[in-house]
N, C-alpha and C positions, 0 to 999 in steps of 0.2 A: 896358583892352584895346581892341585896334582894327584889323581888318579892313578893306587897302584893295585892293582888286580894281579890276585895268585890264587891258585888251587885246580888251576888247569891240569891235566893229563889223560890217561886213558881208561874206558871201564865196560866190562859188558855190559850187554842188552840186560836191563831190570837192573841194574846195581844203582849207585850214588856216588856224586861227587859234589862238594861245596864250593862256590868259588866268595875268594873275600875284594872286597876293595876297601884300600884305607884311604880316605880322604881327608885332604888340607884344601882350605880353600873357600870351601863349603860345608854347611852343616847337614848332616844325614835326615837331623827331626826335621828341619825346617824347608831346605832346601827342593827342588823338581831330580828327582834321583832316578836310575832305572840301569836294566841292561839289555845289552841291543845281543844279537851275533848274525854270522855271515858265515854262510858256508859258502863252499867251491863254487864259483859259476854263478852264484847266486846275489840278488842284491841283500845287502843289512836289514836286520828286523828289528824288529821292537817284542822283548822275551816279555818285561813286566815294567810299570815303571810305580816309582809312586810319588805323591803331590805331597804338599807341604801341609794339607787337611788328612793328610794320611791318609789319601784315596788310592788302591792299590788296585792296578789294572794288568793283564798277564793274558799275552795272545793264545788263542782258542788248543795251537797246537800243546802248551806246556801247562794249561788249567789242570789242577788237581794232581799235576805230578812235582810240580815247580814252586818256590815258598822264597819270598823276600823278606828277611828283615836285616832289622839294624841294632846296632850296637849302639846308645848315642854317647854314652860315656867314652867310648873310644873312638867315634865318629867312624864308626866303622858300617858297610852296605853288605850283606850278604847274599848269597843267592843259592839255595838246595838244590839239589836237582835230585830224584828220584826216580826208580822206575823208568830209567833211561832207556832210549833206544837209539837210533844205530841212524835217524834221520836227528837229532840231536847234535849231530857231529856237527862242528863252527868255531868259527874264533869266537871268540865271548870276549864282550867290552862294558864298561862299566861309564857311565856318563850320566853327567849332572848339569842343572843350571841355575844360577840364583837368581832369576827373572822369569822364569816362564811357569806358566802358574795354568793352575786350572785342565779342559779341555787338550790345550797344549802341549801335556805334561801325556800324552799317551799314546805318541805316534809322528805322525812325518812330518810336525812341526820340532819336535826333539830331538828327531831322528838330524835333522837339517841345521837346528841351532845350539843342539846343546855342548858342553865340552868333554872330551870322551879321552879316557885313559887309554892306556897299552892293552893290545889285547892278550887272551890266554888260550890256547887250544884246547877244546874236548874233542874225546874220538870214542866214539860208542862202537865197539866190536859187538856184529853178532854171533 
């Protein structure tokens, strides 16, 4: 299985950046999918993730600026970001599971057991 996330770099406050991960391994429709990041000093979060009922969950700080979808013909996860700002700044990690279902699929149970690609840095200037 293998998680490869790109489209890190840098962007000011209020721009956009997409980041992609292409996954083997697992499937995007089916599968427990999400993306985590970590900034400096800080512990891992949980950004969005979504279940295999296509239930799509996305923590309080990036609601309505942040947008997950997927490609399933390319098994591909994506993640928008928009309207960035400057606490944004993290590695960003793309992680998946073919077993964890439900409830699970949205926080420090995934956080703990899912499998997680390389990460990508964003750096929001303001």
């Amino acid at each position: 299985a293998h998680l490869a996330v790109s489209g890190g770099g840098s962007a000011q406050a209020g721009g956009s950046l997409r980041l992609s991960c292409g996954v083997s391994g697992y499937t995007v429709s089916r599968d427990c999918m999400g993306w985590f990041r970590q900034a400096p000093g800080k512990e891992r979060e949980l950004v969005t993730s979504r279940d295999s009922d296509g239930t799509t969950n996305y923590a309080d700080s990036v609601k309505g600026r942040f947008t997950v979808s997927q490609d399933n013909a390319k098994n591909i996860l994506y993640l928008q970001m928009n309207s960035l700002k400057p606490e944004d700044t993290a590695m960003y990690y793309c992680a998946a599971s073919s077993w964890i279902r439900g409830p699970d699929c949205r926080g420090a149970y995934f956080l703990k057991h899912g499998n997680w690609g390389q990460g990508t840095q964003v750096t929001v200037s303001s």
